[in-house]
N, CA, C and O atoms as CSV, one atom per row, in Angstrom:
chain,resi,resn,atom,element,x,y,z
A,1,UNK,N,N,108.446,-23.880,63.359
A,1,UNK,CA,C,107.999,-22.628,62.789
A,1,UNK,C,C,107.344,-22.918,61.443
A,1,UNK,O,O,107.800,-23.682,60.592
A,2,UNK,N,N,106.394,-22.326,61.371
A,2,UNK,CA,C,105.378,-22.534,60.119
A,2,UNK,C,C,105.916,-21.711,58.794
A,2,UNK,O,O,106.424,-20.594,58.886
A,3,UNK,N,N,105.756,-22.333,57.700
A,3,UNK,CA,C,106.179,-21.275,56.607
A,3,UNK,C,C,105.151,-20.856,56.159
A,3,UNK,O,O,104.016,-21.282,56.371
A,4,UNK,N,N,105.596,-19.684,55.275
A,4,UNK,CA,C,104.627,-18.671,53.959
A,4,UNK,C,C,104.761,-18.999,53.368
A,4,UNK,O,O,105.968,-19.001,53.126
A,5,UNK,N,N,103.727,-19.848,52.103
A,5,UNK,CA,C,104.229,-19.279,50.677
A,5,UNK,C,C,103.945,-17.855,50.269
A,5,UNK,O,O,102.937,-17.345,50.760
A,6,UNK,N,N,104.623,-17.194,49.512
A,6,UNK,CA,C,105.032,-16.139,49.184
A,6,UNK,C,C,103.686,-16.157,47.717
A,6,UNK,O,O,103.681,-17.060,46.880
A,7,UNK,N,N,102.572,-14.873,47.700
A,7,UNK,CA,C,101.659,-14.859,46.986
A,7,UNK,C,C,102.159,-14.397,45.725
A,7,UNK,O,O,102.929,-13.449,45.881
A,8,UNK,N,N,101.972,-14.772,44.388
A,8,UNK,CA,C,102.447,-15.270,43.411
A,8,UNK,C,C,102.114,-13.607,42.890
A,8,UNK,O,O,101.227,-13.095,43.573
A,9,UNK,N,N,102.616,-12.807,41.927
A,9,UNK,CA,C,101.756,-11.586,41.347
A,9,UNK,C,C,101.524,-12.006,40.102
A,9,UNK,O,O,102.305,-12.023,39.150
A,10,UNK,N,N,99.931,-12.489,40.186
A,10,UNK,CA,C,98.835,-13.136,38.898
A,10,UNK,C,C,99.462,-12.022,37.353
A,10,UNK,O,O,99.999,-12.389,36.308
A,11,UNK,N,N,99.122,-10.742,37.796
A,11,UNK,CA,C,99.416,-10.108,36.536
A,11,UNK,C,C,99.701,-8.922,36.765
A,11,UNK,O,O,98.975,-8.305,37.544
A,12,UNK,N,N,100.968,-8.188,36.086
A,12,UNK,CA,C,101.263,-7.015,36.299
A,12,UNK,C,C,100.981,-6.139,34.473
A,12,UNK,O,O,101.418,-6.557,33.401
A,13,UNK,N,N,100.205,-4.991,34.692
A,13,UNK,CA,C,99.920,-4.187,33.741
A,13,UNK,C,C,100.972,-3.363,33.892
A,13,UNK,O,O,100.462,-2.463,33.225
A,14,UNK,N,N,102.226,-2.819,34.272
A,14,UNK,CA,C,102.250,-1.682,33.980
A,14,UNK,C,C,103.907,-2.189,33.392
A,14,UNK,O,O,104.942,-2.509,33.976
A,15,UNK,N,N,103.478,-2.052,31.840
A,15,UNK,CA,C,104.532,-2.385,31.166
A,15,UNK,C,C,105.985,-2.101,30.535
A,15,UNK,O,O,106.679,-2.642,29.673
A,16,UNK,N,N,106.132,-0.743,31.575
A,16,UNK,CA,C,107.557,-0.066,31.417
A,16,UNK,C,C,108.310,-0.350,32.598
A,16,UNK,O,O,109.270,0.379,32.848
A,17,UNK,N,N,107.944,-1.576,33.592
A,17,UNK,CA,C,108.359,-1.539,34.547
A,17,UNK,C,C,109.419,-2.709,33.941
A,17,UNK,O,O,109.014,-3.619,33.218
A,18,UNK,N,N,110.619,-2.580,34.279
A,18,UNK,CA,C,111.910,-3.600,34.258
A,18,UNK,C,C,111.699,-5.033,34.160
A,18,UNK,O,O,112.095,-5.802,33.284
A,19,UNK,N,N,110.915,-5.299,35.341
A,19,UNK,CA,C,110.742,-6.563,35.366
A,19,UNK,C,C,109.628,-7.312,34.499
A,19,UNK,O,O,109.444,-8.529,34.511
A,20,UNK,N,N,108.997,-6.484,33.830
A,20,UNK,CA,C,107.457,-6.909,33.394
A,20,UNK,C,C,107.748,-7.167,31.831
A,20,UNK,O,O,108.165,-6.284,31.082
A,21,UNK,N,N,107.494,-8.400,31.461
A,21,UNK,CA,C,107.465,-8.845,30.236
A,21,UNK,C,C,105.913,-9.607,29.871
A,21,UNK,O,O,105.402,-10.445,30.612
A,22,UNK,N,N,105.288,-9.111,28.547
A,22,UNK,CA,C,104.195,-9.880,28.436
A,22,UNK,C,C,103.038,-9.822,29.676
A,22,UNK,O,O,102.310,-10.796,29.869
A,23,UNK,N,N,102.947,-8.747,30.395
A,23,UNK,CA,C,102.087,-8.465,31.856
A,23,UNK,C,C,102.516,-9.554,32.745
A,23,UNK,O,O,101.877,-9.745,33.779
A,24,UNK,N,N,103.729,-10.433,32.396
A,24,UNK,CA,C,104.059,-11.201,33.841
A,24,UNK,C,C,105.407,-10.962,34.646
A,24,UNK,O,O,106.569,-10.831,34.263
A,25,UNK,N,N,104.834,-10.957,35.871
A,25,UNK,CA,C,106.373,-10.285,36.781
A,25,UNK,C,C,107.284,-11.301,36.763
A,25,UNK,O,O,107.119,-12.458,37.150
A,26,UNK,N,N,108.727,-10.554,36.060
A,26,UNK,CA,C,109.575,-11.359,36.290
A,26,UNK,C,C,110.709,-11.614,37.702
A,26,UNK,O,O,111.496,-12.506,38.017
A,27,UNK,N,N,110.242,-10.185,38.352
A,27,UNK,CA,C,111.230,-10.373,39.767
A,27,UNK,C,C,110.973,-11.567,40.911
A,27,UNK,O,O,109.876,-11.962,41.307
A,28,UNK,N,N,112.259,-12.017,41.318
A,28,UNK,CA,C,111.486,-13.288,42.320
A,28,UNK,C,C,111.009,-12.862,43.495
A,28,UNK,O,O,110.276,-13.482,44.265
A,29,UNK,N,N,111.549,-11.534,43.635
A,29,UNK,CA,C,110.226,-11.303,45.283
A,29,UNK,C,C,109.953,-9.609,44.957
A,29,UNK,O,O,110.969,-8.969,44.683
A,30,UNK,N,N,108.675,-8.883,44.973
A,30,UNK,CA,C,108.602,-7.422,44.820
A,30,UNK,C,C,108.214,-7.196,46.614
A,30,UNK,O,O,107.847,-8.157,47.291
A,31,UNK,N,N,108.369,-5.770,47.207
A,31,UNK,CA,C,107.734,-5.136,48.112
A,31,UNK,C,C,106.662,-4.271,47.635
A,31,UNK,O,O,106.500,-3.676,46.570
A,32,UNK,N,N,105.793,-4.381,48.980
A,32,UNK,CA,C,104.615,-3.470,48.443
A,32,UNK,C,C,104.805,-2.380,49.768
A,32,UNK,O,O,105.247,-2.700,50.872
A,33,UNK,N,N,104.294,-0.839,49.302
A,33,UNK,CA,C,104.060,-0.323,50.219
A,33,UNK,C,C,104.771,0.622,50.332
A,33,UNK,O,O,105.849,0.645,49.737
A,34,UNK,N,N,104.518,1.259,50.822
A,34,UNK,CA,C,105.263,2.701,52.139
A,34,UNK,C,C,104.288,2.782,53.163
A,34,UNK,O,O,103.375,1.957,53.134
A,35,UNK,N,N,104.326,3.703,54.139
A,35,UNK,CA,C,102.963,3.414,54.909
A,35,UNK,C,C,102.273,4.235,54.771
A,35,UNK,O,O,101.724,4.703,55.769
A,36,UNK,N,N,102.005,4.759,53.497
A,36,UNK,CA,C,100.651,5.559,52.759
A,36,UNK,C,C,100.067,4.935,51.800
A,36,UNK,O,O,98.876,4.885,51.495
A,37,UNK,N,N,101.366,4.262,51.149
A,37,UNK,CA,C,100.513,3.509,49.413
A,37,UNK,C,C,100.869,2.802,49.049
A,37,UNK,O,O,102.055,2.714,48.731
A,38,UNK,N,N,99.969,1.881,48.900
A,38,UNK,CA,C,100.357,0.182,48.046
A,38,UNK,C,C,101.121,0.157,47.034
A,38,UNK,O,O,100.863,-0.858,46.388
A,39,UNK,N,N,101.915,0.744,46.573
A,39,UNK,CA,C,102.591,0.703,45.528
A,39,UNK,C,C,103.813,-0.384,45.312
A,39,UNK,O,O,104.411,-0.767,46.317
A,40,UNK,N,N,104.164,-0.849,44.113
A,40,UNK,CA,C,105.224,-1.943,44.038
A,40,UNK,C,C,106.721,-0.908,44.365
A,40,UNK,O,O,107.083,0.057,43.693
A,41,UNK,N,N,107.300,-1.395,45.425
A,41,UNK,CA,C,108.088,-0.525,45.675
A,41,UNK,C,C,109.808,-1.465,44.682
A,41,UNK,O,O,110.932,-0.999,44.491
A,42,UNK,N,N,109.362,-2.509,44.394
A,42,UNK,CA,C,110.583,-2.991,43.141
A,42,UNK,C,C,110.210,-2.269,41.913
A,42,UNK,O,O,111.120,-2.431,41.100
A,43,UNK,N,N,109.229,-1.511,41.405
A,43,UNK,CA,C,109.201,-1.000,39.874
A,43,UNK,C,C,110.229,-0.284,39.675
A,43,UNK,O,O,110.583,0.215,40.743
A,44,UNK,N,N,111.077,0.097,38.574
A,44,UNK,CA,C,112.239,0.979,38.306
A,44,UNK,C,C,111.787,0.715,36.358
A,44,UNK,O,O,111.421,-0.383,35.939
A,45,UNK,N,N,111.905,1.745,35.610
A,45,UNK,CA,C,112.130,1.653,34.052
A,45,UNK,C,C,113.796,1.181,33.836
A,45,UNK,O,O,114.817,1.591,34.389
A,46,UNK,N,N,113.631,0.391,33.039
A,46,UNK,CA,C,115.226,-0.237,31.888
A,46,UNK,C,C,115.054,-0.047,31.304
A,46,UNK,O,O,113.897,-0.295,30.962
A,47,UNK,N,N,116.122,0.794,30.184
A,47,UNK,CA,C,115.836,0.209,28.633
A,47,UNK,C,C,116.356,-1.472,28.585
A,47,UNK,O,O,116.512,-1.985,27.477
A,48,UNK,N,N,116.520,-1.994,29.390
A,48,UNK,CA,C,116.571,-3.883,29.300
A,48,UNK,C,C,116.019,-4.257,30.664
A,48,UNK,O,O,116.143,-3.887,31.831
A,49,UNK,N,N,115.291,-5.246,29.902
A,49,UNK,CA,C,114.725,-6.291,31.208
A,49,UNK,C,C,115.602,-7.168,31.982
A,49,UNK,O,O,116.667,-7.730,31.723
A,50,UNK,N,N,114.817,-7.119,33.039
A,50,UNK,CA,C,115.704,-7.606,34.194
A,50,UNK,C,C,114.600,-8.970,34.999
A,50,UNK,O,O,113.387,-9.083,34.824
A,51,UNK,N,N,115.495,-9.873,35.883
A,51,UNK,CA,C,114.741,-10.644,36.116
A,51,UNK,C,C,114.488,-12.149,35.519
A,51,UNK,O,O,114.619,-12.197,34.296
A,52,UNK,N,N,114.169,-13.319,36.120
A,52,UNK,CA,C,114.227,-14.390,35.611
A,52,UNK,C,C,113.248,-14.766,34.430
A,52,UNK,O,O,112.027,-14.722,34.577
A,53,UNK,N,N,113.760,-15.079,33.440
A,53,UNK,CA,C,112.432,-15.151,32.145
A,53,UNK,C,C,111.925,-16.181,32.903
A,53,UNK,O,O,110.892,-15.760,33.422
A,54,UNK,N,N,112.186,-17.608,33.310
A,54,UNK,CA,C,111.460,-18.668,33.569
A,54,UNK,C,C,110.775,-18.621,35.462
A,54,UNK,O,O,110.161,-19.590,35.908
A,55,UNK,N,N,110.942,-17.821,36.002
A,55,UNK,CA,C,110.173,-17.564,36.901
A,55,UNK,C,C,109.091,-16.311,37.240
A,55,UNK,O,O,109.203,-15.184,36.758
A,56,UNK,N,N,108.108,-16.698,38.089
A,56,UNK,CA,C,107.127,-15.409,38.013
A,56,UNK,C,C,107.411,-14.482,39.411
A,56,UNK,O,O,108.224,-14.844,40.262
A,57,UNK,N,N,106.631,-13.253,39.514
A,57,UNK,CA,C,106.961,-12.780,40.426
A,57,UNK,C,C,106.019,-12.930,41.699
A,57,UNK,O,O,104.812,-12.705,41.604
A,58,UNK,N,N,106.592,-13.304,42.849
A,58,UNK,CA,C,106.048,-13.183,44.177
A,58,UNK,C,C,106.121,-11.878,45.227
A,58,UNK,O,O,107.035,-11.084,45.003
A,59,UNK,N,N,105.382,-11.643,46.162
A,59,UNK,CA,C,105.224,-11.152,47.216
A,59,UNK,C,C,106.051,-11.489,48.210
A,59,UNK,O,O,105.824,-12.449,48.946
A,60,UNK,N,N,107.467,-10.444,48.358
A,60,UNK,CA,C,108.112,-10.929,49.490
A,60,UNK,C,C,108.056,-10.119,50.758
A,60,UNK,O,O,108.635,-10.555,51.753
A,61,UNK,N,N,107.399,-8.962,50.805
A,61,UNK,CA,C,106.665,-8.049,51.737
A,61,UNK,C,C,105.817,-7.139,51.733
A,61,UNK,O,O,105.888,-6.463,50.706
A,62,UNK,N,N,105.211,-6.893,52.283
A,62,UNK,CA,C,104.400,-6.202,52.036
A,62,UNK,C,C,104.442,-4.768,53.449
A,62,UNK,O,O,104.647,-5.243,54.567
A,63,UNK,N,N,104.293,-3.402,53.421
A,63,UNK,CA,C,104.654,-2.421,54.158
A,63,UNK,C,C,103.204,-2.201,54.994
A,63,UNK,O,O,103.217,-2.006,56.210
A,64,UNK,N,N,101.491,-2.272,53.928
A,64,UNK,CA,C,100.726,-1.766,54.214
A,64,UNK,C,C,100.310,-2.887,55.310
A,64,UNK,O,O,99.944,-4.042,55.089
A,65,UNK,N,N,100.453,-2.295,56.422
A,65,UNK,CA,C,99.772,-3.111,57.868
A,65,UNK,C,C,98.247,-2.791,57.742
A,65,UNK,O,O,97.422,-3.694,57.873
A,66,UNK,N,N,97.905,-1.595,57.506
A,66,UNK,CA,C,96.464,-1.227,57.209
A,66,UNK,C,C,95.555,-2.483,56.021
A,66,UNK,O,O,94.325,-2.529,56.014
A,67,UNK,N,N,96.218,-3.186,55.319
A,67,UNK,CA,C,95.651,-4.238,54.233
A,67,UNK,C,C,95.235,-5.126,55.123
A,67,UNK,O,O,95.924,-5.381,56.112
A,68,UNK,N,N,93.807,-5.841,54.848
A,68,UNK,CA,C,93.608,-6.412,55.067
A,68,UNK,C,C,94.093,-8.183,55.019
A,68,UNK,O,O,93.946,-9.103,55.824
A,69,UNK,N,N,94.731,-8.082,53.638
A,69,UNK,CA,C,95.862,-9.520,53.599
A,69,UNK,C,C,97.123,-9.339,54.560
A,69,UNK,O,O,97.528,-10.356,55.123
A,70,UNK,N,N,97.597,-8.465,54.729
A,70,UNK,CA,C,98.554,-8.045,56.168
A,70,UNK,C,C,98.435,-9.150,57.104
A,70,UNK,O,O,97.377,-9.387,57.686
A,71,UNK,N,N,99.686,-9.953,57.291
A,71,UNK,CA,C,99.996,-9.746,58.572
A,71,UNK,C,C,101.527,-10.089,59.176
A,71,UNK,O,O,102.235,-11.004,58.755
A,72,UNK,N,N,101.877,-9.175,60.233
A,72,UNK,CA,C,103.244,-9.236,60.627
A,72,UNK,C,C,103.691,-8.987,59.122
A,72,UNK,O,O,104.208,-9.972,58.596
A,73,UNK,N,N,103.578,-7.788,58.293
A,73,UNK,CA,C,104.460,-7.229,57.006
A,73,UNK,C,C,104.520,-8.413,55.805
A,73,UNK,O,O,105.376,-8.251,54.935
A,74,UNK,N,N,103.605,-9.650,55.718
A,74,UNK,CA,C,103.775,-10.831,55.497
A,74,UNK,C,C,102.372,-10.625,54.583
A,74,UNK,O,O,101.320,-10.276,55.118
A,75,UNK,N,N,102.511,-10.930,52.879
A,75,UNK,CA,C,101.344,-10.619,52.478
A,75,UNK,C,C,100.499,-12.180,52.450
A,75,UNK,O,O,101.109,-13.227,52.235
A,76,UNK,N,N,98.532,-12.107,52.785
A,76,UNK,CA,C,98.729,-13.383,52.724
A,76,UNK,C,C,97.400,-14.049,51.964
A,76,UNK,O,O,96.756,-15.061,52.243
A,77,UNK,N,N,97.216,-12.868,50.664
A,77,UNK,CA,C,96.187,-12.612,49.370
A,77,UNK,C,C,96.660,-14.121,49.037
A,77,UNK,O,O,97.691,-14.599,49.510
A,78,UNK,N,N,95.518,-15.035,47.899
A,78,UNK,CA,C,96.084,-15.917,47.301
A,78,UNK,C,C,97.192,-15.584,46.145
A,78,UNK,O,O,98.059,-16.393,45.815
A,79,UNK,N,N,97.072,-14.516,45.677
A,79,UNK,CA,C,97.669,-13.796,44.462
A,79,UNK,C,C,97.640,-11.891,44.480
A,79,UNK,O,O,96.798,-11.225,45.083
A,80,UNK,N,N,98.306,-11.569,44.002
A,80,UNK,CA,C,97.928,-10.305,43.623
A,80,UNK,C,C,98.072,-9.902,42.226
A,80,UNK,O,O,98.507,-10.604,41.313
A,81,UNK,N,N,97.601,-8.524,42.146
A,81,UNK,CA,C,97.619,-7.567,40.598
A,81,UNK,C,C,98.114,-6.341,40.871
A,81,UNK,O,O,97.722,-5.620,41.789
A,82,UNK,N,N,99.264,-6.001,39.826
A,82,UNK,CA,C,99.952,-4.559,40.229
A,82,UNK,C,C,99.138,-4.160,39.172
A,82,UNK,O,O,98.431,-4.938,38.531
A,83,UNK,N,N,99.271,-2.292,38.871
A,83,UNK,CA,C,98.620,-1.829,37.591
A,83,UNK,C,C,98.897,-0.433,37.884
A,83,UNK,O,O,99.108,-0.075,39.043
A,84,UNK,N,N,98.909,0.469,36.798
A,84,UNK,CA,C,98.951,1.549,37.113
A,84,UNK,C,C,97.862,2.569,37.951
A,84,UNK,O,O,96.684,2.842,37.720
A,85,UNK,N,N,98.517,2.874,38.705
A,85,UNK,CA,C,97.116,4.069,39.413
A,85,UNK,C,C,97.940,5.206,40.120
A,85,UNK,O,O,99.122,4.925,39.919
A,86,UNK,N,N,97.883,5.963,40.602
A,86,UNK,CA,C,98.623,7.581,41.194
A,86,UNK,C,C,99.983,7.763,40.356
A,86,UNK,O,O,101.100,7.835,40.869
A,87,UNK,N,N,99.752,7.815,39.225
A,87,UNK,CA,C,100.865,7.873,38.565
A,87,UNK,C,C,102.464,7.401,38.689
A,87,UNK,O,O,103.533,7.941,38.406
A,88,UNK,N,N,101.966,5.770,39.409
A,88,UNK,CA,C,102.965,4.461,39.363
A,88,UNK,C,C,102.408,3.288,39.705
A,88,UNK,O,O,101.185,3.233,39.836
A,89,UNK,N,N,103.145,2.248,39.889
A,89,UNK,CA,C,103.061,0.706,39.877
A,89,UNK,C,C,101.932,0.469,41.291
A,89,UNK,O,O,102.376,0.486,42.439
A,90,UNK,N,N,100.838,0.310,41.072
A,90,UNK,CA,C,100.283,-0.023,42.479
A,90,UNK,C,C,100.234,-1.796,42.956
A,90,UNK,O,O,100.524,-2.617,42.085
A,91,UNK,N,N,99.924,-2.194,44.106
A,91,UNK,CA,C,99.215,-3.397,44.185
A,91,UNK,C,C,97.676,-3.167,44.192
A,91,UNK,O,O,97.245,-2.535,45.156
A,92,UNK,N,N,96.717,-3.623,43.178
A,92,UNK,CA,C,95.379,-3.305,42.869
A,92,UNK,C,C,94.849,-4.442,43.873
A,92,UNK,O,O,93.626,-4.542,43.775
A,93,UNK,N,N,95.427,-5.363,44.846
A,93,UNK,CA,C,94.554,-6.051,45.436
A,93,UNK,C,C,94.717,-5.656,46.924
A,93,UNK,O,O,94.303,-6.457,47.762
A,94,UNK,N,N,95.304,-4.446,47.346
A,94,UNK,CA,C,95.305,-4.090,48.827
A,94,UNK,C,C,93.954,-3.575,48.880
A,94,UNK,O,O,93.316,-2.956,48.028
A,95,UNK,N,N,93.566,-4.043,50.332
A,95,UNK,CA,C,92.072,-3.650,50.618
A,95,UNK,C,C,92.199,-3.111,52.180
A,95,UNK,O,O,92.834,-3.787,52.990
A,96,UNK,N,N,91.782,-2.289,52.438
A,96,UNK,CA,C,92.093,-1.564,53.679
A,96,UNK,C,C,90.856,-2.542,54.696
A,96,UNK,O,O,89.781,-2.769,54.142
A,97,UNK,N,N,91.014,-2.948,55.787
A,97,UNK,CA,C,90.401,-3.051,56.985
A,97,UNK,C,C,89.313,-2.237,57.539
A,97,UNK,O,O,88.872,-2.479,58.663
């Protein structure tokens, strides 16, 4: 059986999110998605950060089957970018098919 690496998240803007220090994700795996909207479905506000300072954050699923990096729920972008858009955490690199 072949493995994934798990796509790294290059840079996250939206800086009230828990895990986000300095625009870099600190969670070791986020989900993306519902099956309407790319959104980081790990964002939550702390008043304390959470998450590994010395690791970055990866892609450990992804919901939107409609994305073109999709496949089998498996994201497979070289990287992605969360950021704010519909008033929360999106993935800015889902691209619909």
């Amino acid at each position: 059986m072949a493995t994934t690496e798990m796509p790294v998240v290059n840079e996250c803007a939206v800086d009230t999110c828990a895990y986000n220090r300095e625009h870099v994700c600190h969670a070791l795996a986020i989900t993306v998605g519902d099956p309407q909207h790319a959104h980081c479905d790990t964002f939550f506000t702390s008043p304390r950060k959470g998450g590994s300072s010395a690791a970055a954050g990866h892609v450990g699923a992804c919901k939107m089957s409609d994305c073109r990096y999709n496949a089998d729920f498996e994201c497979h972008a070289t990287g992605i970018s969360v950021g704010a858009r519909h008033d929360t955490a999106d993935c800015l690199t889902y691209s619909p098919r």
